[in-house]
C-alpha positions in Angstrom: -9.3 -5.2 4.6 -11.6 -3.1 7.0 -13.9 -0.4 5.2 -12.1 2.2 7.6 -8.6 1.5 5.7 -9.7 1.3 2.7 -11.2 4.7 3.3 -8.2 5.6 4.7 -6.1 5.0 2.0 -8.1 5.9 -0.9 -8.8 9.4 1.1 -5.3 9.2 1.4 -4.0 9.1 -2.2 -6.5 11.8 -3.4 -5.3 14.2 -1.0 -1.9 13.6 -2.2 -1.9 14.3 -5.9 -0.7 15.3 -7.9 2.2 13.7 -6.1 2.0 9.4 -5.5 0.5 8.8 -1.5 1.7 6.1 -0.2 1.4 4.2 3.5 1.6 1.0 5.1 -0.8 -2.2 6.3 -1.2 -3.6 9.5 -3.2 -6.8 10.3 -2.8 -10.1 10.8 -1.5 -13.0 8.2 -2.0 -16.7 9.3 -0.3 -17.7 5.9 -3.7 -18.6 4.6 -5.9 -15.1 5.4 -4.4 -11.7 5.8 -6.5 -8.9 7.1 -5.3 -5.4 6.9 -7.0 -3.4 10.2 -4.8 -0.6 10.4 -3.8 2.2 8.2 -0.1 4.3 8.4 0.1 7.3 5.9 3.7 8.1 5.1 5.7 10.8 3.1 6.9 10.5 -0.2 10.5 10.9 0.4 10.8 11.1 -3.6 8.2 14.0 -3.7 7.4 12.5 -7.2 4.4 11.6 -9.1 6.0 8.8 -11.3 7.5 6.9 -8.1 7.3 6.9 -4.2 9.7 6.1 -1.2 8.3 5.7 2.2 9.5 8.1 4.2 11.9 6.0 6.4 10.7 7.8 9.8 7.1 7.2 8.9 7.9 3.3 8.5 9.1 2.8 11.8 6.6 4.9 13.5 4.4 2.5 11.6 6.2 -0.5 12.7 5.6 0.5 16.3 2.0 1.3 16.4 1.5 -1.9 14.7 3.9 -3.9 17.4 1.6 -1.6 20.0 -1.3 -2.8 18.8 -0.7 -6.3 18.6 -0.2 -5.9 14.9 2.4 -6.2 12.0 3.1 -4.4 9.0 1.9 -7.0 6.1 1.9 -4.7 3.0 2.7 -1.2 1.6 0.4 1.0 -0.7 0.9 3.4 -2.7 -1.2 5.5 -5.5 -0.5 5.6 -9.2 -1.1 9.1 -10.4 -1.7 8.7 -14.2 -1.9 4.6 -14.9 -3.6 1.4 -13.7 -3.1 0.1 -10.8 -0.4 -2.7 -12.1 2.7 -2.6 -10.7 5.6 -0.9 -12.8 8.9 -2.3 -13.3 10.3 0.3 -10.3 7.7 -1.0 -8.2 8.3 -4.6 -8.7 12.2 -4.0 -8.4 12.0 -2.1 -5.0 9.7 -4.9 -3.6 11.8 -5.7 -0.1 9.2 -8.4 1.1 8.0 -11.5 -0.7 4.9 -12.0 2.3 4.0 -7.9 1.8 0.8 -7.5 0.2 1.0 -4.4 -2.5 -2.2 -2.2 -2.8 -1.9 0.0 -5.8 -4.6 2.8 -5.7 -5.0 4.2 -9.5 -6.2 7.9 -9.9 -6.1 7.9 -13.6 -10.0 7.3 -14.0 -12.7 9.7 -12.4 -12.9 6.6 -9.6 -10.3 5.3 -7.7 -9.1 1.8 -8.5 -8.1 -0.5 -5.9 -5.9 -3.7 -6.8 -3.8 -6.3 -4.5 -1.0 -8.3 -5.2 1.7 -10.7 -3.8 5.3 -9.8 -5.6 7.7 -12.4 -5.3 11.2 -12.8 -7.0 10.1 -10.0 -9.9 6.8 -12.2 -10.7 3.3 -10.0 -9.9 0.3 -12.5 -8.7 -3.1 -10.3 -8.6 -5.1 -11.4 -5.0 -8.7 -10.4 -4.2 -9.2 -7.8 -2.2 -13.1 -8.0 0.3 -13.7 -4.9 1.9 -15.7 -5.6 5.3 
């Protein structure tokens, strides 16, 4: 992912809590290489700090500036307030898209962690995340 969404994100989540941020990824993914360039903030339709919903209006607004830029949407994020950045059994349950990547941003420590993974039919497979 670019430096600018990472940023983004990160910058993102702290300004939401207490409450979980969350957004969308746009890029490119050949299959082999994904590369998130683009950055949608969204609402937390649950208004929660234990779980997030993107706000349905905010997804297809992000859906079109991706198709507008030449983009798609390959991966939601969202933070985790008060533990790692793992997925939790909601998170895993609610994943719609086996090719989505899923950033979790933890806030629980005094830094910001940032993990990747690929959730497909309930089984969680950490990726690497370079920042460039």
């Amino acid at each position: 992912m670019t430096r600018a969404v990472h940023a983004e994100m990160v910058a993102a989540c702290l300004a939401g809590y207490p409450l979980e941020a969350c957004g969308l990824l746009g890029g490119v993914d050949d299959g082999a290489v994904s590369r998130a360039t683009a950055c949608y903030q969204a609402a937390n339709a649950a208004a929660s700090s234990r779980v997030y919903t993107v706000e349905p209006r905010d997804m297809l607004r992000a859906d079109r500036a991706a198709e507008d830029s030449g983009l798609s949407l390959i991966g939601v994020w969202h933070s985790h307030t008060h533990t790692d950045a793992y997925p939790s059994p909601t998170d895993v349950g609610q994943a719609p898209d086996p090719e989505w990547w899923y950033v979790l941003v933890s806030l629980r420590d005094v830094e910001p962690v940032v993990r990747a993974y690929r959730i497909r039919d309930g089984a969680v497979e950490e990726r690497p995340i370079a920042v460039q």
